[in-house]
Structure formats: structure tokens, C-alpha cells
KENU-281758 format. One record per atom (N, C-alpha, C): x, y, z. Coordinates in pm, whole numbers, plus 50000, padded with zeros to 5 digits. Atoms other than C-alpha are relative to their C-alpha. Last residue first. Layout:
XYZ...
//
This chain:
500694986650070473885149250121499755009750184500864998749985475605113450205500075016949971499734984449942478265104249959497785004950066500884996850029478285065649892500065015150091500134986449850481215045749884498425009149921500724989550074480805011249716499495011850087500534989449859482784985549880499755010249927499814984550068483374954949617499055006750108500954996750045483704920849866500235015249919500675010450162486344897749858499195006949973501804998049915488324926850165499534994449833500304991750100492494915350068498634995250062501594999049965494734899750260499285010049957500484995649924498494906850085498534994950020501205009950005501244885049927499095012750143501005007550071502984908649793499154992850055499564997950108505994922049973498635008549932500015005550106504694913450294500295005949882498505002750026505434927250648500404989549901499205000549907501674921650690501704997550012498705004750019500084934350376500615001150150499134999249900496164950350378501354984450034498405010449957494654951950072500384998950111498955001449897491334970850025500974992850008499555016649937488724975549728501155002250073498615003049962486845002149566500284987750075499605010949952483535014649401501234997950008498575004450030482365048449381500374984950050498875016649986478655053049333501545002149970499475013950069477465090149239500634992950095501335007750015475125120549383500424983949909499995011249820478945133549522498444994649997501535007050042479705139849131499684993850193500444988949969483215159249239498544997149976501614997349937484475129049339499305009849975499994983149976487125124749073498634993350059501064998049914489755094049132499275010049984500335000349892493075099548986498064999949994500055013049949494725086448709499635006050090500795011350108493185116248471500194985250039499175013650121494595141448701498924989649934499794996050103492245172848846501264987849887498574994050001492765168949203500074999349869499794998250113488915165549308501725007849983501485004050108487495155449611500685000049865500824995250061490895162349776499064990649910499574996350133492675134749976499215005649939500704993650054492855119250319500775002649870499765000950140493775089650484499255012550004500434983950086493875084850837500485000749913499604990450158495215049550929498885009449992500684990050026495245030351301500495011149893499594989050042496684995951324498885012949967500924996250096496334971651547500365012149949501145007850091497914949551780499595007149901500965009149946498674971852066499484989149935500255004349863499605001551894499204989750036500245014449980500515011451514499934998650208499545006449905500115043751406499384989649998500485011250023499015060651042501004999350150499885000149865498305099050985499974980749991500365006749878498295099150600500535004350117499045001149846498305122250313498794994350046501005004249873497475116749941500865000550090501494994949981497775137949632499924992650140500364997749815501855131549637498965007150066499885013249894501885112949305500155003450140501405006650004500295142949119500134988550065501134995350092502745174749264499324980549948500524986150040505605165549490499004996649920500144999350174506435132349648498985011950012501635005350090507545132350003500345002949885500474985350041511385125750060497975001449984501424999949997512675089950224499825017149973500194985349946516265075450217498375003949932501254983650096516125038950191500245016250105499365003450170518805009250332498995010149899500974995250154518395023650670500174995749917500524992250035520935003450959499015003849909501485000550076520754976251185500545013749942500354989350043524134967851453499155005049883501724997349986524634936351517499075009949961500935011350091528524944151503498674995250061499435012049905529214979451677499354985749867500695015149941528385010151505500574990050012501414999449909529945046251543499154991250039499514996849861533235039151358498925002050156500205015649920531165030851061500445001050115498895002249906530585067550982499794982850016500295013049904528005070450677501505003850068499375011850068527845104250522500074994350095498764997249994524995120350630500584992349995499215011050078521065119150577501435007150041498965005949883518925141250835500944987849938499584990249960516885161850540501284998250122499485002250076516295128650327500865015550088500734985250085514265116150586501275002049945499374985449942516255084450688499425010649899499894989550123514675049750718500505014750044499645010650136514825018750940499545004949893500965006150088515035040451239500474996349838499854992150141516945048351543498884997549918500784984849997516285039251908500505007249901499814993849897518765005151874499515013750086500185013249901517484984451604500305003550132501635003250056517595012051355499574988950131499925014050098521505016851489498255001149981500485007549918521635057351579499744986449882498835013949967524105076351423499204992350103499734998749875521865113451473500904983250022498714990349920522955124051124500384997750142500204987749936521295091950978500625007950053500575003449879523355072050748499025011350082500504992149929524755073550396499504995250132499454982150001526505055450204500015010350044501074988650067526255022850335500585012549964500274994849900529955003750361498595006049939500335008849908531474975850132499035009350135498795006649900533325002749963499674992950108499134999550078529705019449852501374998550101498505007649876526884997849987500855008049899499205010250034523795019649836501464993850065498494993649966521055036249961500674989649984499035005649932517835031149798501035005650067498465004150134515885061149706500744991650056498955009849922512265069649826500684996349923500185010749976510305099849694500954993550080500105009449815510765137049666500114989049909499025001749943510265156249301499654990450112499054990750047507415164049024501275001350097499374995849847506085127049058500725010049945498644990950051503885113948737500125008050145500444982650053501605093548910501445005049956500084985549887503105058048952499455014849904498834989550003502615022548759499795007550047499274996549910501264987248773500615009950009500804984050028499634978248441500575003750135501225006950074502564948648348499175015850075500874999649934505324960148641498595001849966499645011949909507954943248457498785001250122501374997449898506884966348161500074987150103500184991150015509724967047885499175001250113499104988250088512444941147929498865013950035498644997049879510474917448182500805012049934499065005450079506744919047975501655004250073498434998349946503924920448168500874993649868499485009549962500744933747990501414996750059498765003150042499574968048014500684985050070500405016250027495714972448110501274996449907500644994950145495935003648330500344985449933499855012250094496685010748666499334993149880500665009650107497845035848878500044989549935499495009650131499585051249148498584998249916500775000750122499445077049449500574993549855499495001250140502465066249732498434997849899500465014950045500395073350076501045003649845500214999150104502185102550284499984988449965501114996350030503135113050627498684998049859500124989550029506335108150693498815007849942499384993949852506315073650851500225016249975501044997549876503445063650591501295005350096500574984950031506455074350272499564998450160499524989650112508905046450246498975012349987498604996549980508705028550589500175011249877499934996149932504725024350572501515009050072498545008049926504375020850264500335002950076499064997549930500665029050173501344993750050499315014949971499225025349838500765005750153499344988249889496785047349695500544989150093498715006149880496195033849379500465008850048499074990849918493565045649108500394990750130500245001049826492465018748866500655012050065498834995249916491675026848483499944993150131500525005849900490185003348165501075006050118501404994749904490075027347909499804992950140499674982950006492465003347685499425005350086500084991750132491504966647779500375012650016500645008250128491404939148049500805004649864501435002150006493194954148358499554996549875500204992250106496364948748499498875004249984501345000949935498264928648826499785013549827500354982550045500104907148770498905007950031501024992650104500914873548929500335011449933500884996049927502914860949302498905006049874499795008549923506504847149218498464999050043499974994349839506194869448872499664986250113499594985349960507374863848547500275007750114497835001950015505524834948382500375013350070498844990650147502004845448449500814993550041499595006450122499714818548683500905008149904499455008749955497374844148875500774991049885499345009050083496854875448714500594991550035498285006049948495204904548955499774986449933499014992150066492334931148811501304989250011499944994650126489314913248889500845003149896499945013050034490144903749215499964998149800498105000450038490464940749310499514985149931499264988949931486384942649327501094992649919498815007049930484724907649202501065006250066500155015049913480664911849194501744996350033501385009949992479364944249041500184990950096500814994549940482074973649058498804991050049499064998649886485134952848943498735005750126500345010249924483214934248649500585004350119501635012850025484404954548370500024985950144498965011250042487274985448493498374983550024499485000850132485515017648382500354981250024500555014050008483495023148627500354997749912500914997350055484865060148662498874986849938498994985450061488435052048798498185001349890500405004450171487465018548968499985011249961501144995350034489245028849315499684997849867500164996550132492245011349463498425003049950501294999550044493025007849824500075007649845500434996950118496354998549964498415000149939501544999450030497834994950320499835001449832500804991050104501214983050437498765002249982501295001649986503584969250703499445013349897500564996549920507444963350596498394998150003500804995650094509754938950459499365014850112499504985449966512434918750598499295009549920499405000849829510334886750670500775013549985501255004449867507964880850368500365001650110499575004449892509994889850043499155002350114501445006849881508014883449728500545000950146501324992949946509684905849482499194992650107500084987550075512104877049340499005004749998499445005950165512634840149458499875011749953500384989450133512054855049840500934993549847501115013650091512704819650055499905009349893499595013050088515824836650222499244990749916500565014750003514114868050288500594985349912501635003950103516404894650294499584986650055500865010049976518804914650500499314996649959501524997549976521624936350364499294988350021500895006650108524954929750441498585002450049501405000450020527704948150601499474992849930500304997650118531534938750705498445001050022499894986750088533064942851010499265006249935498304992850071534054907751059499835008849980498614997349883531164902051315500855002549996499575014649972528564915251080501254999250082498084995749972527164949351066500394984350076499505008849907523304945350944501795000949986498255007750012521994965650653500394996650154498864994250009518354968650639501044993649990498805000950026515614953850418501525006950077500475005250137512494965550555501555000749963499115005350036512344961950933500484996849818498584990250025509674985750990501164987449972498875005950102506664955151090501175012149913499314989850078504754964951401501004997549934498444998850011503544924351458500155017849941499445000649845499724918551593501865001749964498785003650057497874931651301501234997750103499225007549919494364940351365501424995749932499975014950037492634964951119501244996750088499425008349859491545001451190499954983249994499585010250032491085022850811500314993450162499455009649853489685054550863500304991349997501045021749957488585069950574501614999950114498785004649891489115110350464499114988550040500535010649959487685132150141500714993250116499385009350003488155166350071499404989450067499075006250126487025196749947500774989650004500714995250143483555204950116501434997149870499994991349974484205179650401499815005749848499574989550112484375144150374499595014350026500584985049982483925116150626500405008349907499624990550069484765075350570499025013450042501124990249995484855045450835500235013549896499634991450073486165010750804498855013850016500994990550006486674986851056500555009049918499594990149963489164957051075498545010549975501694992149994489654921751054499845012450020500474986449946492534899450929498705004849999501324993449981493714869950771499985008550080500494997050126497174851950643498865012749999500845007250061497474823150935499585008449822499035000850179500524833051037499134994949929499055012649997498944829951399500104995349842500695009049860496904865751358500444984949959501404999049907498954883251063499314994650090499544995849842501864867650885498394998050007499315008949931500494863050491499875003850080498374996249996497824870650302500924993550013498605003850098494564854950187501195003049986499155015250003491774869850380501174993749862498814996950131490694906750497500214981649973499005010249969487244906150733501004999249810499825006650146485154937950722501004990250068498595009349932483584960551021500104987149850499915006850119481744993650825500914990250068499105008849953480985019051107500114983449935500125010249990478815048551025501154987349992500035014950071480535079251085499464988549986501324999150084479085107751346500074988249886501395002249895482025100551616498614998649893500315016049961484515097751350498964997250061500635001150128484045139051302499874985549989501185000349965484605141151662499844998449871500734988050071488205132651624498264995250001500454993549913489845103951844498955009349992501404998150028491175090251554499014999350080500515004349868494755080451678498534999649999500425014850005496405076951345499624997850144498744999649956497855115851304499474986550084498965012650010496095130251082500454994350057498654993349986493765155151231500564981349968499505009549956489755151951113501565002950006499685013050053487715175650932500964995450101498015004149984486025196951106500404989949979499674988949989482205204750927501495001250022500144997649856481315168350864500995017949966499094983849999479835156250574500515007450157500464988949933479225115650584500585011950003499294991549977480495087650354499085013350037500614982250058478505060750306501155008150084498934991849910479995028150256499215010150029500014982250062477625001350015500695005350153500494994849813478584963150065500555016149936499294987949958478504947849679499775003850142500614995950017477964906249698500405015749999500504998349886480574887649586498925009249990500654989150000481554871449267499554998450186501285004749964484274842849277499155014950026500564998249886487144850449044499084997550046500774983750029487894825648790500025006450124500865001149980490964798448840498895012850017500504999850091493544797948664498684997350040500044993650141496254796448894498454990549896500805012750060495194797149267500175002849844499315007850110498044820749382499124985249968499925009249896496784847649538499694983649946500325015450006497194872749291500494992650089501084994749914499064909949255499714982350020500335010950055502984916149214498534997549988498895010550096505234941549288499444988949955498574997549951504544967349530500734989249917499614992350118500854972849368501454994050044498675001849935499344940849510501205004449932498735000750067496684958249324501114994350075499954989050051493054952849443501114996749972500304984550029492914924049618500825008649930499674995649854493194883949579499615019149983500594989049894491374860149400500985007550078500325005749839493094842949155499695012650026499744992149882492844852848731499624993350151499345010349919494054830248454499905011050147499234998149935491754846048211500674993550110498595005050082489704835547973500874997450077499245011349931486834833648233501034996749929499485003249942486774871148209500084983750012500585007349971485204877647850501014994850108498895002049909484844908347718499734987550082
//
């Protein structure tokens, strides 16, 4: 196997949401060194809910990492810094994620009520396709080498490894992996389409090239989902279709998504021009794509993520800790109201289960 074929840039793990690579084309990845994690047992596990206060943090060792190559983030420069801490209990695992990010980003595509009336959704006027950078939201993603399967991810280049600078196709890469056998697990957070309800979108990734007709998202794909997720909402007769029940503008003490339980037909009569609404309705995901819950707030600059997720959930794209005398290696993303282009940790983070 021979990576310098490849036209791969450095960036992390899967820039699953649509694209991966930081756009030096064709140039190799640069090896780093591994930085080992340990993951500590703690009796009470930890409460979701992104303030991490919990005494089980208290005993954690304290992992501080620098992200680089995005976008936005500390004076649009791209970069970031943050701490990482992991604890586990007898059937589950949980990390802490706290990285600076001075903009709370929710604004992901809504619809806007113009002065004639009429709606339109908001995009990035530079977005050429998947890359939008201004109506987007704030994200997380960490991908795990799925039994050391994926060549060169665990040693020296983490995510970097996996993402396809240079393809025809995409504004921003692919993201795949070499050969057959070669897995990633993806735990991706969106903060508007699941993190505000509690839940990371579980994915995968596997070594399927891009092709626009059949595989646009090349190895990029989701756990089989037995119901929930996120569903556009569509302009029908120039109007959304739906709205929240309580008719609040997103921009006005509403929000820029609607659980799927408070959806109702859209009134326009209720908003004024300026006016912001949802363009996604939001469900969790049932059975193997809704293995992971989060606790995630934003305050002050920075963001605070609780992650958890059984040791062992029995799928074949997921992750199995049940070997806790084994190396797991992984890699971080973090996306500031970016599509795609996300800051990503250069080094492979190799969790380590203490005893």
C-alpha cells in the first residue's frame, strides 16, 4: 500500500458533512508523533448536559491540544485549542471535549421573510457546493480506526490519512480509505440537527470512491437508522411548510430547528419581514445510528461537549471496546459554522483504558 500515490492534504478525520481535506492538493500527509489518552474508571458516570462539573472529571487526566486548518474561529484565522478528557464506567465510555470558539453558530440555513412578503433561504454566497461558511452551524467529529484497520492512521497521520485533496467533485476533497477492510467510525456532532437534542449522528467510513451519480459521499456514510433524524423543510407556495407550534422567529427567542413533536403548519400571518425561520425538523435516530448521546453548551467563548457511548454496541461500523487491555486510536475535527472546512488535532490520540 502505498500512500504517496495519493493526492492526500492534511486535515482531520472525516469532514463527514460533505467533504474532507484542507486543500493542499497532492501533497503527502506529514507524520506526527502519537499522544496516548487514558481513560479512567469511575464509579458515577457523568450527567450530560455540557457543564462538566461532575466529580468523575475531577479524577481525569487532562489532555490540552491545538486544532488547525479551519475556518472562523479566534480572528478568522481557522485554529483552535481545547482540552480533552475521557472516563468509562463498566458499560460505557464518555470524553469531554472543551475547545474555544468565540461565535455560538445555530444559524444554519434559515428562511428569512423579505420585504415583499416573500421567503428565501440563506446561504453562503461564496459556497460553490457543500462548502457553506456563514449560514451553517457549530460542530464536533471524532473518528476511531475501527480495529487498526485503516494503514498509517494509528502510527503517524490520524484523520489525515483518510481525506482526498485535489478530486474533481468536491469544493473541499473526499474523504475514504485505501482498500476493502479499511473501517472508520464517525461520531459527528451537528449541533442544530441532532447536539440541540441530545445526540451525535453515528457514521462510517469505508474505502468507496467518489463518483456524483452513485456515491457523492465517496466512503462517507450513516449507520443504518431504524427511524428519527433531520428532514429539510420545504418552501411549499413560496411559504415553509411547517413552523414551530410556539410561532416564534429563530432570530427572535425561537430556534433554528423544530423537534419534530412541536412542528405545525406554517402561519405567515404571525411573522413580520426580517423575520428567521427553521429550514430542518429534528427527531433522534433510533437503533445503530443513534449509539451516541451528547450534553453540549456553548458559553463565553467555548464550548462544552459530553459524549457518551456503550463499550460495546455490537455493529460492525462501530467501535468495540470491550478489549479495555487495547490501543484505540482516533482523531478530532472541530468546525466553526463550517460546512467542511474544519480544524483538525495533526496528532493520532491513542486512548488507553486504565485498569
Amino acid at each position: 500500500m502505498n500512500l504517496a500515490k495519493n493526492s492526500i492534504a492534511f486535515a482531520v478525520m472525516m469532514a463527514i458533512a460533505g467533504g474532507a481535506a484542507v486543500a493542499q492538493e497532492k501533497e503527502k500527509p506529514k507524520a506526527h508523533k502519537p499522544v496516548p489518552v487514558t481513560a479512567v474508571k469511575v464509579a458515577t458516570p457523568p450527567k450530560l448536559d455540557g457543564i462538566a462539573n461532575d466529580e468523575a472529571w475531577k479524577s481525569a487526566p487532562v489532555l490540552q491540544f491545538n486544532a488547525v486548518k479551519g475556518v472562523n474561529f479566534k480572528n478568522n484565522k481557522g485554529n483552535t485549542s481545547g482540552t480533552l478528557q475521557v472516563v468509562y464506567t463498566a458499560d460505557t465510555l464518555y470524553m469531554l471535549v472543551v475547545y474555544e470558539d468565540p461565535t455560538y453558530s445555530v444559524r444554519r440555513g434559515p428562511y428569512v421573510k423579505k420585504a415583499d412578503g416573500k421567503w428565501e433561504k440563506l446561504k453562503d454566497p461564496e459556497d460553490k457546493g457543500g462548502d457553506d461558511n456563514k449560514y451553517y452551524e457549530d460542530k464536533l467529529a471524532v473518528i476511531w480506526n475501527i480495529n487498526d484497520s485503516i494503514f498509517g492512521f494509528s502510527e503517524k497521520f490520524s484523520c489525515a490519512s483518510v481525506c482526498h485533496g485535489g478530486e474533481p467533485g468536491k469544493p473541499y476533497g473526499n474523504k475514504y480509505t485505501e482498500e476493502e477492510g479499511e473501517l472508520g467510525d464517525m461520531w459527528h456532532l451537528k449541533y442544530v440537527r441532532g447536539g440541540a437534542i441530545g445526540q451525535m449522528d453515528d457514521q462510517y467510513l469505508d474505502h468507496t470512491r467518489f463518483d456524483p451519480a452513485k456515491s457523492p459521499n465517496a466512503g462517507r456514510k450513516s449507520d443504518p437508522n431504524a427511524g428519527g433524524g433531520y428532514e429539510d423543510i420545504k418552501l411549499v407556495n413560496g411559504k415553509p411548510e411547517f413552523m414551530n407550534k410556539d410561532a416564534k422567529a429563530a432570530n427572535k427567542g425561537g430556534t433554528y430547528w423544530v423537534k419534530v413533536e412541536d412542528k405545525a403548519p406554517f402561519d405567515d400571518a404571525r411573522f413580520k419581514a426580517g423575520d428567521e425561520v427553521a429550514s430542518v425538523i429534528v427527531a433522534p435516530f433510533k437503533g445503530d445510528r443513534g449509539d451516541v448521546s451528547v450534553g453540549a453548551r456553548w458559553e463565553k467563548g467555548k464550548w462544552t461537549v459530553e459524549i457518551a457511548r456503550k463499550l460495546v454496541t455490537g455493529s460492525k461500523f462501530d467501535v468495540d471496546f470491550s478489549d479495555l487491555g487495547k490501543s484505540y486510536a482516533f482523531g478530532i475535527g472541530l468546525f466553526d459554522n463550517a460546512q467542511v472546512r474544519h480544524a483538525y488535532v495533526q496528532e493520532p490520540l491513542i486512548l488507553k483504558f486504565q485498569k
